[in-house]
C-alpha positions in Angstrom: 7.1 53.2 22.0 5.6 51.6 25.1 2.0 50.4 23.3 1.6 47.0 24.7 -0.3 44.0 23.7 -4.2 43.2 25.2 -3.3 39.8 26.3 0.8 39.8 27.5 2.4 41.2 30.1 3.9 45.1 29.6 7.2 44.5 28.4 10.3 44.9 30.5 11.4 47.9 29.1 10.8 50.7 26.4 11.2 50.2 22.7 14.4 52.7 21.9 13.5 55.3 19.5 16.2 55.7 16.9 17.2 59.3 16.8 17.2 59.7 12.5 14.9 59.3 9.9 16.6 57.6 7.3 15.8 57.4 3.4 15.8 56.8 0.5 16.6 58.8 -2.6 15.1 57.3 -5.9 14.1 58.0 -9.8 11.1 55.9 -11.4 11.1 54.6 -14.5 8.6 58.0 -15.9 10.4 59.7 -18.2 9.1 63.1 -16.2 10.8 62.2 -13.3 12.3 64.6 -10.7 13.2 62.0 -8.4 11.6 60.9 -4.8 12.3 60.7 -1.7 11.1 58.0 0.4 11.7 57.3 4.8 12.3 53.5 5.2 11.4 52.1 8.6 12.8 48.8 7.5 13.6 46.7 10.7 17.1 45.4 9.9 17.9 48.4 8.9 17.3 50.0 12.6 18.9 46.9 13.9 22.0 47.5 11.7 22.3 51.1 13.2 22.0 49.8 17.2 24.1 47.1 16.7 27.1 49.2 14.6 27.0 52.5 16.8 28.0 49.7 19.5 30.9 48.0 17.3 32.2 50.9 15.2 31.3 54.0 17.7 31.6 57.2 15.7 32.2 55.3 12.8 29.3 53.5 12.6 27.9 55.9 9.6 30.4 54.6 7.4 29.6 50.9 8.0 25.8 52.0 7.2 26.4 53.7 4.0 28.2 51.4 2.6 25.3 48.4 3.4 22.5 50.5 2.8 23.8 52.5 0.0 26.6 51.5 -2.3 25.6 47.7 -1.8 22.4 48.1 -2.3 22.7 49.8 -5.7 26.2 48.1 -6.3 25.7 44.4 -5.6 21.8 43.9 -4.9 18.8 44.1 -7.1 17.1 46.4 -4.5 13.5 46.7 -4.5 11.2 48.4 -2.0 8.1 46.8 0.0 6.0 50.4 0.3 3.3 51.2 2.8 1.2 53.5 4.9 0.5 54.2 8.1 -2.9 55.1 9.8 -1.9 58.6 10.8 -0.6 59.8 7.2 -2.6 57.2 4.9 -1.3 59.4 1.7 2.1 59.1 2.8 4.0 56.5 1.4 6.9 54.9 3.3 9.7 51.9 2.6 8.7 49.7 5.4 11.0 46.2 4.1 13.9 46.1 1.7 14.2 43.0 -0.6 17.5 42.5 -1.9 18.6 39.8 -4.4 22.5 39.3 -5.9 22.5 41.6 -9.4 22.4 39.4 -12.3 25.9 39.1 -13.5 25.3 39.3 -17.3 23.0 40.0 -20.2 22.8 36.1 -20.8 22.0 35.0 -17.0 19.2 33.9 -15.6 17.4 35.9 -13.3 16.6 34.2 -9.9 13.2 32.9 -9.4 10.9 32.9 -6.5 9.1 29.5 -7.8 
């Protein structure tokens, strides 16, 4: 939380740990499988939970599930950017969340990058 940079100034105060571990809950497309479960570290989503414990105090959970949950498999065509980190390098973690509209229909054309 306080690991600074070689060449700035020590920053004026302390990155705030957020107090949960959030996931996600998932099945892949094998036919054998039992499901996954998956922390995600995703910025905005640890942004989402400091900024909505301020504006909707002990409701602030609600708020959260319905962004990061029923949205996200709702109204978005979630996918997950996946990583490790150096102490657990077999470990994987969601460490970004990319999140286009759904395609409304079969006859649509899904969204392109290029």
């Amino acid at each position: 939380m306080r690991q600074g940079d070689l060449f700035e100034s020590e920053p004026k105060e302390d990155l705030e740990k957020i107090p949960f571990d959030f996931s996600y809950k998932y099945r892949c497309d094998d036919t054998a499988c039992t499901g996954h479960t998956m922390k995600c570290t995703d910025w905005e989503m640890g942004q989402s939970w400091r900024k909505w414990r301020t504006d909707y105090g002990d409701k602030w959970e609600e708020a959260f599930r319905e962004t990061y949950e029923r949205k996200m498999k709702g109204q978005y065509d979630t996918h997950f950017y996946v990583g490790t980190i150096n102490q657990h390098p077999k470990e994987w973690i969601v460490v970004g969340l990319f999140y286009p509209p759904l395609v409304a229909s079969a006859d649509a054309v899904p969204m392109s990058l290029f």
